[in-house]
HTML snippet that shows the backbone in 3Dmol.js (N, CA, C, O; Angstrom):
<script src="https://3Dmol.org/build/3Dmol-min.js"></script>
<div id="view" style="width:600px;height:400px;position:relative"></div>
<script>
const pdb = `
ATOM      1  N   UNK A   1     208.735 167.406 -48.881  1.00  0.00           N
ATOM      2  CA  UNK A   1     207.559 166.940 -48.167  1.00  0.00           C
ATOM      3  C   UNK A   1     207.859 166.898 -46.676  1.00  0.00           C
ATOM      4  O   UNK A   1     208.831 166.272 -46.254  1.00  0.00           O
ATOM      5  N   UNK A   2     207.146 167.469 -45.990  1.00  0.00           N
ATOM      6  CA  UNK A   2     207.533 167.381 -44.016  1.00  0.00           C
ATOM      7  C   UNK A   2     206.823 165.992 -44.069  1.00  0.00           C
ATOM      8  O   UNK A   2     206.038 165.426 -44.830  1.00  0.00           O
ATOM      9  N   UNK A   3     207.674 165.623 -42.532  1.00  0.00           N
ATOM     10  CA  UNK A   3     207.309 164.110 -42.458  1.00  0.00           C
ATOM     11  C   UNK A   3     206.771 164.854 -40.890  1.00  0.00           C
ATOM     12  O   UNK A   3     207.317 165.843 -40.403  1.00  0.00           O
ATOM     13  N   UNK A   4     205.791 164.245 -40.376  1.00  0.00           N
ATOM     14  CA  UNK A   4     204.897 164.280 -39.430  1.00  0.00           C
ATOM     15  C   UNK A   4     204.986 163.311 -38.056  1.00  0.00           C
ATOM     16  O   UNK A   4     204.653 162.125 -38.060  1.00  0.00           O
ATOM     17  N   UNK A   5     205.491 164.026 -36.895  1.00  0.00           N
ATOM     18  CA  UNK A   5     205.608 163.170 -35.862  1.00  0.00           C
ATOM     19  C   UNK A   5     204.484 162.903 -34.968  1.00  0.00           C
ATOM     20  O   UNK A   5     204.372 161.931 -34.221  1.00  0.00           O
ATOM     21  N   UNK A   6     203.638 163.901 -35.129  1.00  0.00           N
ATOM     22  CA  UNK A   6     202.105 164.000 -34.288  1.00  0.00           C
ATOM     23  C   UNK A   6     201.516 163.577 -35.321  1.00  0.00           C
ATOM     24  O   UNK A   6     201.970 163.267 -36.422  1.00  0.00           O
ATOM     25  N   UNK A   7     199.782 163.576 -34.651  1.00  0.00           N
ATOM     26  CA  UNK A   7     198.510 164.002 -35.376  1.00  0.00           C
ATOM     27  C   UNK A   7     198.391 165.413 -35.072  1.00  0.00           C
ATOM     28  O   UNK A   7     197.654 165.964 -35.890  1.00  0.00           O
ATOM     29  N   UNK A   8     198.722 165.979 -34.434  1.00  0.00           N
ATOM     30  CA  UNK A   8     199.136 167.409 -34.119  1.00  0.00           C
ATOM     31  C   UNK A   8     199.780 168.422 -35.102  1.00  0.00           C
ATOM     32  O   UNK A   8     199.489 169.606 -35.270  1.00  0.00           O
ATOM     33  N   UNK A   9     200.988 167.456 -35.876  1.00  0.00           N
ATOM     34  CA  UNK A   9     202.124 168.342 -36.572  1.00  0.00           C
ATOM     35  C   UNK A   9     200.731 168.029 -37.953  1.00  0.00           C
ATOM     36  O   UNK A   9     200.497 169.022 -38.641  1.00  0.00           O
ATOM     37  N   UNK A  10     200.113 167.060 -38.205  1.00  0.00           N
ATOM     38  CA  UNK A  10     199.624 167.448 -39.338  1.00  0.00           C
ATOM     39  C   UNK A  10     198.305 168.317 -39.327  1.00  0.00           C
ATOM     40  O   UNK A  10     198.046 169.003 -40.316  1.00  0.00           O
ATOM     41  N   UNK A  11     197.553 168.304 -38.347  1.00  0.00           N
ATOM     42  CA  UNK A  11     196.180 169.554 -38.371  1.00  0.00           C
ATOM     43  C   UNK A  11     197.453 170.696 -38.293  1.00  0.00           C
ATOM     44  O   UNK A  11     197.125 171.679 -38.957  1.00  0.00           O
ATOM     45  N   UNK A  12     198.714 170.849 -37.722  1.00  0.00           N
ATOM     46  CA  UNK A  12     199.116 171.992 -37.882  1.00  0.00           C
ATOM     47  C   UNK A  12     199.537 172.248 -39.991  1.00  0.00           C
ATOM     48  O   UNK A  12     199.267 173.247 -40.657  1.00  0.00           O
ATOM     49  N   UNK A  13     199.925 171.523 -40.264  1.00  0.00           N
ATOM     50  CA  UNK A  13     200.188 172.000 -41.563  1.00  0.00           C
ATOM     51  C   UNK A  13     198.860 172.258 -42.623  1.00  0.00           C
ATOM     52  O   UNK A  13     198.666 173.026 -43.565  1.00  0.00           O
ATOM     53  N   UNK A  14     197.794 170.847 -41.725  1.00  0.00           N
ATOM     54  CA  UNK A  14     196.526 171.697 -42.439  1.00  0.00           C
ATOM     55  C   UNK A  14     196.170 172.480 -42.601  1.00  0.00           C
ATOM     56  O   UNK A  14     195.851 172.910 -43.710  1.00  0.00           O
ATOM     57  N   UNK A  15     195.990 173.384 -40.867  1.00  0.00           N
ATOM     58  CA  UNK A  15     195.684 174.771 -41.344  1.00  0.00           C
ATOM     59  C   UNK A  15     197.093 175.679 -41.564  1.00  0.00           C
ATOM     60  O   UNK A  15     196.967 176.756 -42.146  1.00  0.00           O
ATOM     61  N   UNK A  16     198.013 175.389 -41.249  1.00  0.00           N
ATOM     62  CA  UNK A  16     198.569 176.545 -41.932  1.00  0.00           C
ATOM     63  C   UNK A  16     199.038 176.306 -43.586  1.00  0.00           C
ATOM     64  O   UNK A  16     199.903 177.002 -44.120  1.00  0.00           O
ATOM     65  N   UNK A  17     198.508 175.504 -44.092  1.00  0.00           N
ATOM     66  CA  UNK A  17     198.835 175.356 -45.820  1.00  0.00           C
ATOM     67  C   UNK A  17     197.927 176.317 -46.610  1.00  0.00           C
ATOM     68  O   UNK A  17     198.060 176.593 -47.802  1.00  0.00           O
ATOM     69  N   UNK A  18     197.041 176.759 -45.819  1.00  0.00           N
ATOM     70  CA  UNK A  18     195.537 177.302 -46.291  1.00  0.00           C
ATOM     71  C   UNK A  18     196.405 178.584 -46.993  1.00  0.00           C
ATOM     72  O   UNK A  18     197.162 179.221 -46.261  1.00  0.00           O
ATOM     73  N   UNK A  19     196.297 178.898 -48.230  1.00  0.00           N
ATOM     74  CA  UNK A  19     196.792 180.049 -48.868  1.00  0.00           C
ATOM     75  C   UNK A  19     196.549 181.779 -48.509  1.00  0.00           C
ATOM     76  O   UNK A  19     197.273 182.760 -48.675  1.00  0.00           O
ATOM     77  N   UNK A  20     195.143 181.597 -47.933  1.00  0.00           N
ATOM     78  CA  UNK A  20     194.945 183.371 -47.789  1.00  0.00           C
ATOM     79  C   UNK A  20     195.128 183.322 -46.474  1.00  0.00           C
ATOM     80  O   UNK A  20     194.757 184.352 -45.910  1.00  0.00           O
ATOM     81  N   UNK A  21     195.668 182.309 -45.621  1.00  0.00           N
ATOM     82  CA  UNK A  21     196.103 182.638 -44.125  1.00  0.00           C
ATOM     83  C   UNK A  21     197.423 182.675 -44.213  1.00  0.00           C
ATOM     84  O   UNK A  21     197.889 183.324 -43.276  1.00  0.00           O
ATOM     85  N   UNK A  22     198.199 182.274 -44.906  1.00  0.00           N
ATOM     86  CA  UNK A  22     199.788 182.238 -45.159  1.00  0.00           C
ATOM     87  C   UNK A  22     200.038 183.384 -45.867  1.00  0.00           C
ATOM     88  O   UNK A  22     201.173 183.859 -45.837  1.00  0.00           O
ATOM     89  N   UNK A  23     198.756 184.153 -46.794  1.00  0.00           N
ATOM     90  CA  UNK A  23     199.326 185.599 -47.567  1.00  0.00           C
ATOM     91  C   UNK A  23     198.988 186.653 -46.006  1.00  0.00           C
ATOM     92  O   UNK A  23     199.617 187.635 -45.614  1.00  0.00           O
ATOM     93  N   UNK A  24     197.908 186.054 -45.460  1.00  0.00           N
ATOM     94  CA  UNK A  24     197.444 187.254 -44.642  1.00  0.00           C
ATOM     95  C   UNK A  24     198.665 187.589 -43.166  1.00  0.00           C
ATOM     96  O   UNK A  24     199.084 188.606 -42.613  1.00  0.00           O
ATOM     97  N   UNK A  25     198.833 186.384 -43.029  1.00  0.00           N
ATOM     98  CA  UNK A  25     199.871 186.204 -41.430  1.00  0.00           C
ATOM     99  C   UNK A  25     201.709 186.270 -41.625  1.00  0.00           C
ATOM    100  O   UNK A  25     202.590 186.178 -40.770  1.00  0.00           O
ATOM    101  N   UNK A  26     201.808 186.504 -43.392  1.00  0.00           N
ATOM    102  CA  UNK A  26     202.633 186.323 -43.887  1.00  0.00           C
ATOM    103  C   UNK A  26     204.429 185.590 -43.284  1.00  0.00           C
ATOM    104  O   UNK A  26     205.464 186.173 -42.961  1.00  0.00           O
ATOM    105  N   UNK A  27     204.143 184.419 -43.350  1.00  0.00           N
ATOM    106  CA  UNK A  27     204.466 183.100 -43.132  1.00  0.00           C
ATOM    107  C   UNK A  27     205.050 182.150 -44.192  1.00  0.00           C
ATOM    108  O   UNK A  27     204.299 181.979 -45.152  1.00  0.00           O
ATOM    109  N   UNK A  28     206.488 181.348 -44.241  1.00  0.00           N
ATOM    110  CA  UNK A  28     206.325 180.375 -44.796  1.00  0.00           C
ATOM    111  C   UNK A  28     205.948 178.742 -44.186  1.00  0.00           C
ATOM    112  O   UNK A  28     206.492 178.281 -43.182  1.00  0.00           O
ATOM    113  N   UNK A  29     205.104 178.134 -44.860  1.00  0.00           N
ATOM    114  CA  UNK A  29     204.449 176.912 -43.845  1.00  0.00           C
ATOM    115  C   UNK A  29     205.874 175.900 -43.953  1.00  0.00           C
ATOM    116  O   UNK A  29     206.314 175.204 -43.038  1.00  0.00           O
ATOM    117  N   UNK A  30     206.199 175.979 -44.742  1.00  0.00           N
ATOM    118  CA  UNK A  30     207.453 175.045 -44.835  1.00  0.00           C
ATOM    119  C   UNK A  30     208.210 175.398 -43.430  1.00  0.00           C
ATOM    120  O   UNK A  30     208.557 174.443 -42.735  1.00  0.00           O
ATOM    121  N   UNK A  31     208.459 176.617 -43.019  1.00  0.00           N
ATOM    122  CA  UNK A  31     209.430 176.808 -41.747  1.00  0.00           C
ATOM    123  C   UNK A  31     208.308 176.077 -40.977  1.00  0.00           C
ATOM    124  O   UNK A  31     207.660 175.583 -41.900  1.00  0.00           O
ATOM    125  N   UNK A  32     207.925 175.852 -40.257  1.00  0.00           N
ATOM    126  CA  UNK A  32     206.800 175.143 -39.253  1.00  0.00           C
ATOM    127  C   UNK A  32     206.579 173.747 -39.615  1.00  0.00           C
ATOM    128  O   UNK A  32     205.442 173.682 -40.082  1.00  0.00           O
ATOM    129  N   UNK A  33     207.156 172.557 -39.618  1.00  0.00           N
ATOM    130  CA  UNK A  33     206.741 171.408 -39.373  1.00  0.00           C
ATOM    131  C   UNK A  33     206.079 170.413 -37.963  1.00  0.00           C
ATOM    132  O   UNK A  33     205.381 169.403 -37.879  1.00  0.00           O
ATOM    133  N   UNK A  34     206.544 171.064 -37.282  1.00  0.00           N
ATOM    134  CA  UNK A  34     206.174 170.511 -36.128  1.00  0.00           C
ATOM    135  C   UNK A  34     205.253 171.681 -35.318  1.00  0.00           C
ATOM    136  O   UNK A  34     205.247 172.842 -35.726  1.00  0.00           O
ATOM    137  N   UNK A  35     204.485 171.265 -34.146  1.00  0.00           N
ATOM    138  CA  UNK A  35     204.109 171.943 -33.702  1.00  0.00           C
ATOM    139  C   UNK A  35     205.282 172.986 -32.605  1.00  0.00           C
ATOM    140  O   UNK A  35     205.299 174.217 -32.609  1.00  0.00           O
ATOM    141  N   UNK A  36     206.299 171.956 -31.623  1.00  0.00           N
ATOM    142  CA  UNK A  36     207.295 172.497 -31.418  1.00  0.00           C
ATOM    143  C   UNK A  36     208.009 173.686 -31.900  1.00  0.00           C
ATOM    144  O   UNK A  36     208.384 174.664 -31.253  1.00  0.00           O
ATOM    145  N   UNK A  37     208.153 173.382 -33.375  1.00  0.00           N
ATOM    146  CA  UNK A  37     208.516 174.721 -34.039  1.00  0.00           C
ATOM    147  C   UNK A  37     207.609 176.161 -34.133  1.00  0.00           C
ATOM    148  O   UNK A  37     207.974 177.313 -33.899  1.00  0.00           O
ATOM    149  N   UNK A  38     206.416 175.695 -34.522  1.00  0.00           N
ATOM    150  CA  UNK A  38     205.375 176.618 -34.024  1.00  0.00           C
ATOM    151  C   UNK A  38     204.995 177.358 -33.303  1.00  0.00           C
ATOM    152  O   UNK A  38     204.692 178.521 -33.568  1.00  0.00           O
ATOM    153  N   UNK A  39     204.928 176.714 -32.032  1.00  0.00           N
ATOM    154  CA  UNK A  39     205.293 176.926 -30.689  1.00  0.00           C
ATOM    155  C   UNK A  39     206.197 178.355 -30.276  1.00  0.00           C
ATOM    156  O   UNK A  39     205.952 179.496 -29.884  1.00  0.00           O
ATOM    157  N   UNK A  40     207.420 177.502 -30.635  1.00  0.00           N
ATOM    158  CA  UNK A  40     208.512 179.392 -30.828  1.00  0.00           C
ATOM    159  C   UNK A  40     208.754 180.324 -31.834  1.00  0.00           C
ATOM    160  O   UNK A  40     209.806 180.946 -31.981  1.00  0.00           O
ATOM    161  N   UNK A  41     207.548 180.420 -32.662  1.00  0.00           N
ATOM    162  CA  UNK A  41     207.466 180.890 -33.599  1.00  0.00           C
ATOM    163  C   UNK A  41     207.523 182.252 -33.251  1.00  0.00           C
ATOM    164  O   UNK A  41     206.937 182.358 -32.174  1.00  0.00           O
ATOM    165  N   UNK A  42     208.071 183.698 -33.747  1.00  0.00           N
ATOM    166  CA  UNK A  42     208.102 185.050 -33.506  1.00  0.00           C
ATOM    167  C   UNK A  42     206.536 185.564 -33.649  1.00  0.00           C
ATOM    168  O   UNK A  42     205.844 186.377 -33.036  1.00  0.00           O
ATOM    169  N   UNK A  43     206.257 184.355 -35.177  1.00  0.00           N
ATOM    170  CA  UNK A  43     204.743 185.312 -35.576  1.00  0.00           C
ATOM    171  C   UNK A  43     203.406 184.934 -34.898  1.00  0.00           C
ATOM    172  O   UNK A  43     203.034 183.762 -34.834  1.00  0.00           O
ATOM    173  N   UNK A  44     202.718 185.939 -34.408  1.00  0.00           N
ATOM    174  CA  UNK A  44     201.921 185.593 -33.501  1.00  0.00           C
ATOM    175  C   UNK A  44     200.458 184.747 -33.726  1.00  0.00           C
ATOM    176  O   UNK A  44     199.702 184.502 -32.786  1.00  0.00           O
ATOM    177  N   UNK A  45     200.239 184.418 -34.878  1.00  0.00           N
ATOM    178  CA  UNK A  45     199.238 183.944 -35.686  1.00  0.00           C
ATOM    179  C   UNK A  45     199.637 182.316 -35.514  1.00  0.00           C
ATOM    180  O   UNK A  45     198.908 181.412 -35.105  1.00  0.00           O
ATOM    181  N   UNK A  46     200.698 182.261 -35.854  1.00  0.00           N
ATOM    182  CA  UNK A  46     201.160 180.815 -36.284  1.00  0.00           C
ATOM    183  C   UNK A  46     201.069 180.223 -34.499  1.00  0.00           C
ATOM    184  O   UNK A  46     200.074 179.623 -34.093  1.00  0.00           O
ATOM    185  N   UNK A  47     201.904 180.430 -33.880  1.00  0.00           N
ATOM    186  CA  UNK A  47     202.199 180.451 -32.382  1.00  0.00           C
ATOM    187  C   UNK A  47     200.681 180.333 -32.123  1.00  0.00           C
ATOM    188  O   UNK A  47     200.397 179.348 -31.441  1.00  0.00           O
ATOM    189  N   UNK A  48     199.766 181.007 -32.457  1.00  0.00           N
ATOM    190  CA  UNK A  48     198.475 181.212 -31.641  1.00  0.00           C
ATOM    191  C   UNK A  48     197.899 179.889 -32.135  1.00  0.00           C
ATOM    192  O   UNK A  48     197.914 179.066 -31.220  1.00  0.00           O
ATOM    193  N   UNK A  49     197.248 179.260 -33.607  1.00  0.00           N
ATOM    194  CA  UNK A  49     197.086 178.501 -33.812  1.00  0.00           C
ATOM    195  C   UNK A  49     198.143 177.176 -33.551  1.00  0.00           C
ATOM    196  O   UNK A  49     197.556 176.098 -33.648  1.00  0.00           O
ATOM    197  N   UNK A  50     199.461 177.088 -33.268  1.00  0.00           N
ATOM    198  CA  UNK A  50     200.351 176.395 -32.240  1.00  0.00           C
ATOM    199  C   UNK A  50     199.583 175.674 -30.901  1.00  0.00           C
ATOM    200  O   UNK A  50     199.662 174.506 -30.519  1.00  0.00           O
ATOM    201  N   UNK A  51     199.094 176.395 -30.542  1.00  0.00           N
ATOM    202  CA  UNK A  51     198.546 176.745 -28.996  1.00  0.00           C
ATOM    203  C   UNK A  51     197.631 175.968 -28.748  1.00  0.00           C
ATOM    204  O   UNK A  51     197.671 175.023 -27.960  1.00  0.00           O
ATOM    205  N   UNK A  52     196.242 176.511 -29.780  1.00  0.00           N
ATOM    206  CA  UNK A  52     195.562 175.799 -29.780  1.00  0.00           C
ATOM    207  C   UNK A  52     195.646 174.035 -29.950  1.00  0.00           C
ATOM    208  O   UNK A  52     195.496 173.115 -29.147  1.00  0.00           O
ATOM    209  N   UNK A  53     195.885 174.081 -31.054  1.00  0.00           N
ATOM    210  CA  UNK A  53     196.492 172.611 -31.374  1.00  0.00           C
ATOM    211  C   UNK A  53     197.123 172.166 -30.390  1.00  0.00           C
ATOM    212  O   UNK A  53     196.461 171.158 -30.142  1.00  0.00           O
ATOM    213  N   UNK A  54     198.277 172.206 -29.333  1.00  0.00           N
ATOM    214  CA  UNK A  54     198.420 171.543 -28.342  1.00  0.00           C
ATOM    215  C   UNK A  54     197.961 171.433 -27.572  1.00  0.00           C
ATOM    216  O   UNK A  54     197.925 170.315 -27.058  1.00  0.00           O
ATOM    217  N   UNK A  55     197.276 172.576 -26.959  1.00  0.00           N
ATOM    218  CA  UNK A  55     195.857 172.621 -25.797  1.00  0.00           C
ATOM    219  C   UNK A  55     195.059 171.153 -26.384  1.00  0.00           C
ATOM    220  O   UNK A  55     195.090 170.155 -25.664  1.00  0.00           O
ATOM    221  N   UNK A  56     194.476 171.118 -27.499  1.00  0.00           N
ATOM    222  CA  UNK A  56     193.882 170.292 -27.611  1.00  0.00           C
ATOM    223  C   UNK A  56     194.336 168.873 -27.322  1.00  0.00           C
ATOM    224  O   UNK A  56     193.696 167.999 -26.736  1.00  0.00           O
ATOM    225  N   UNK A  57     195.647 168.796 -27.877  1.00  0.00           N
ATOM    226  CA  UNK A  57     196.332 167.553 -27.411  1.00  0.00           C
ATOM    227  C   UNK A  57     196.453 167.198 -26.476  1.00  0.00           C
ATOM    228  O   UNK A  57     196.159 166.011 -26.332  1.00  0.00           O
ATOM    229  N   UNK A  58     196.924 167.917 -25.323  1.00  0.00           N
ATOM    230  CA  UNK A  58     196.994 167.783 -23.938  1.00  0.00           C
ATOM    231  C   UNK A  58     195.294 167.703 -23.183  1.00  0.00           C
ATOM    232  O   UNK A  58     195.152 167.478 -21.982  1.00  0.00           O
ATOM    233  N   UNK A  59     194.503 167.856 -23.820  1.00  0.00           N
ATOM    234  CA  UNK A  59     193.241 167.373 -23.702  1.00  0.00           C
ATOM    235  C   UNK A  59     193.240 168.825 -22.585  1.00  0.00           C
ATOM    236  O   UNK A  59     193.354 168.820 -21.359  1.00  0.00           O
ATOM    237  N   UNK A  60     193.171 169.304 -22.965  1.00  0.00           N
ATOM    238  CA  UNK A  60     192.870 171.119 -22.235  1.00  0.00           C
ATOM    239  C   UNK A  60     191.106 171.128 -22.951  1.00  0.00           C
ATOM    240  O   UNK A  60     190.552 170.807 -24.003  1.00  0.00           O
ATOM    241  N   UNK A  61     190.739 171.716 -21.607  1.00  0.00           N
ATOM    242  CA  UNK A  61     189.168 172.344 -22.240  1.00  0.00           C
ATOM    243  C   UNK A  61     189.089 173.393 -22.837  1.00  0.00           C
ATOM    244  O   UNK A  61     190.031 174.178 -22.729  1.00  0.00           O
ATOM    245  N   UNK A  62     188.338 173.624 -23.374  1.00  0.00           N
ATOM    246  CA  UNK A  62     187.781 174.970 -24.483  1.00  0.00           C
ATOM    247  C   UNK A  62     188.310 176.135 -23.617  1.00  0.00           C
ATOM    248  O   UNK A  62     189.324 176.776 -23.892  1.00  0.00           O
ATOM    249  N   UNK A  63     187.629 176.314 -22.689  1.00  0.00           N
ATOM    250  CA  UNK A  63     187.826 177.598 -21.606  1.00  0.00           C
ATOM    251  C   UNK A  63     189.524 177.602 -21.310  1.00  0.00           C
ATOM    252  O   UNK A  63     190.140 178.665 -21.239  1.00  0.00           O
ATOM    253  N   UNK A  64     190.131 176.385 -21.163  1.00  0.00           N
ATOM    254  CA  UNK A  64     191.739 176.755 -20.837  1.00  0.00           C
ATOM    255  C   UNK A  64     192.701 177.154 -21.606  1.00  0.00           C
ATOM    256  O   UNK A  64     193.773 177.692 -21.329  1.00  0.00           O
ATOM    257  N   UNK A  65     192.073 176.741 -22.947  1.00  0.00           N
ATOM    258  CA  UNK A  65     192.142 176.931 -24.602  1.00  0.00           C
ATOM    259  C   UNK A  65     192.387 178.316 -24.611  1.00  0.00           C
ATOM    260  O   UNK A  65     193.421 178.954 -24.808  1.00  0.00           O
ATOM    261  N   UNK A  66     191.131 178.685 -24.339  1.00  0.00           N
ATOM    262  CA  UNK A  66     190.582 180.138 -24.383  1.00  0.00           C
ATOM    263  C   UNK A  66     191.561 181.633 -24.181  1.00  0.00           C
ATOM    264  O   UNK A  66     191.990 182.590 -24.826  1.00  0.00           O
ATOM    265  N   UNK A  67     191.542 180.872 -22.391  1.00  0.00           N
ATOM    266  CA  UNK A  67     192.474 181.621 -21.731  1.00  0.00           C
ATOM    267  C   UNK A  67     193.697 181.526 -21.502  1.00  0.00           C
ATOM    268  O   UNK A  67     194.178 182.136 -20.547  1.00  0.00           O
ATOM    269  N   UNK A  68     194.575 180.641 -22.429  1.00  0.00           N
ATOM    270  CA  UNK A  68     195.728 180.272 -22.688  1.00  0.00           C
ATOM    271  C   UNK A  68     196.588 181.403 -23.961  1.00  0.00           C
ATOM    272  O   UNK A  68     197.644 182.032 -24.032  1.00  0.00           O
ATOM    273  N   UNK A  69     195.095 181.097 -25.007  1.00  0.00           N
ATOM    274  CA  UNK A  69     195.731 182.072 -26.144  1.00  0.00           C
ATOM    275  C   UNK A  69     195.597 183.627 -25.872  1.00  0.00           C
ATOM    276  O   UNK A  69     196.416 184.459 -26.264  1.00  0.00           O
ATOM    277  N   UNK A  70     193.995 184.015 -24.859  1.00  0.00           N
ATOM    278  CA  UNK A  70     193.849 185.203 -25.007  1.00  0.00           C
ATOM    279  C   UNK A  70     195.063 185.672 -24.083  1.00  0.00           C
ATOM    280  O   UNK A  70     195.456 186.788 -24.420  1.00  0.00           O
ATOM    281  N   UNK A  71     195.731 185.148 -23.059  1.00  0.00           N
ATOM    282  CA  UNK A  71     196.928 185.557 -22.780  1.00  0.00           C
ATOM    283  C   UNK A  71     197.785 185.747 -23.402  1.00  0.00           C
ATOM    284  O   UNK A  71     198.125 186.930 -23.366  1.00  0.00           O
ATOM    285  N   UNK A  72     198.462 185.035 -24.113  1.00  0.00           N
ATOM    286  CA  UNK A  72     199.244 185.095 -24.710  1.00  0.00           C
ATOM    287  C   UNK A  72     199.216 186.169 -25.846  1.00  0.00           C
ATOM    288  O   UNK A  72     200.148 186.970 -25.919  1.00  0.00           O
ATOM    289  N   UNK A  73     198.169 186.212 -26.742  1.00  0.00           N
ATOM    290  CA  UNK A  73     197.629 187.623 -27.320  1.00  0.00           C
ATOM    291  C   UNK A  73     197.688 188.787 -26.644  1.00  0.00           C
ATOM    292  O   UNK A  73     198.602 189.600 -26.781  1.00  0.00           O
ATOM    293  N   UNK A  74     196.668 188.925 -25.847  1.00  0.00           N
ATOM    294  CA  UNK A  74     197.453 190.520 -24.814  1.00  0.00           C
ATOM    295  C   UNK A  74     198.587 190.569 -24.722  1.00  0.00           C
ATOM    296  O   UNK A  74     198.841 191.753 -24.503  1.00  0.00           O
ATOM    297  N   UNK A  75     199.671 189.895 -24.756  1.00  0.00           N
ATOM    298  CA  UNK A  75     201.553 190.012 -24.048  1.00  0.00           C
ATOM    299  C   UNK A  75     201.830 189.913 -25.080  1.00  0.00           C
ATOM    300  O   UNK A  75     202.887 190.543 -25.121  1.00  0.00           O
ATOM    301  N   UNK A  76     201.593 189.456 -26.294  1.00  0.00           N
ATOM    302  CA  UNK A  76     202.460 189.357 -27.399  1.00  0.00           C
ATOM    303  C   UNK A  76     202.311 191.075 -28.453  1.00  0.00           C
ATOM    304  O   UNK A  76     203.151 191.924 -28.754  1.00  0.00           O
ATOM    305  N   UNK A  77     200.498 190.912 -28.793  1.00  0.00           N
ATOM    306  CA  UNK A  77     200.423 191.762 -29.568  1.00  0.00           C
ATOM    307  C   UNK A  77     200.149 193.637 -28.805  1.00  0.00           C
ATOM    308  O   UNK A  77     200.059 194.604 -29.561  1.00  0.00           O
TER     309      UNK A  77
END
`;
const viewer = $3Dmol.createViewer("view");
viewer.addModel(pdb, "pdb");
viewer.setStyle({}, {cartoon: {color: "spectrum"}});
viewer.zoomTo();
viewer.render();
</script>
């Protein structure tokens, strides 16, 4: 069972527990407990939803959200 240091680390395991996003992004959710870990994740799916989730935490607006991941998407993928 991951033990949860955020409210962060757990919307992160929420969505990444979701089964046809873990077959599709092919991922184990167990490696990712924290968002931290997420964060430096290689795979770009996990990392992206990472992103979001801390944007939000850090109380980032939608638009910085936005243009945080779509960066990071262009340079990654």
């Amino acid at each position: 069972m991951a033990k949860y240091l955020t409210n962060g680390d757990k919307v992160l395991q929420a969505v990444l527990s979701d089964q046809k996003l873990c077959e599709f992004a092919d991922y184990n959710v167990a490696d990712f407990e924290t968002i931290s870990e997420a964060l430096d994740s290689d795979n770009p799916i996990v990392c992206a939803i990472a992103k979001i989730i801390d944007g939000n935490e850090r109380s980032l607006t939608e638009r910085e959200i936005y243009n945080e991941i779509s960066n990071y998407l262009k340079q990654t993928i």
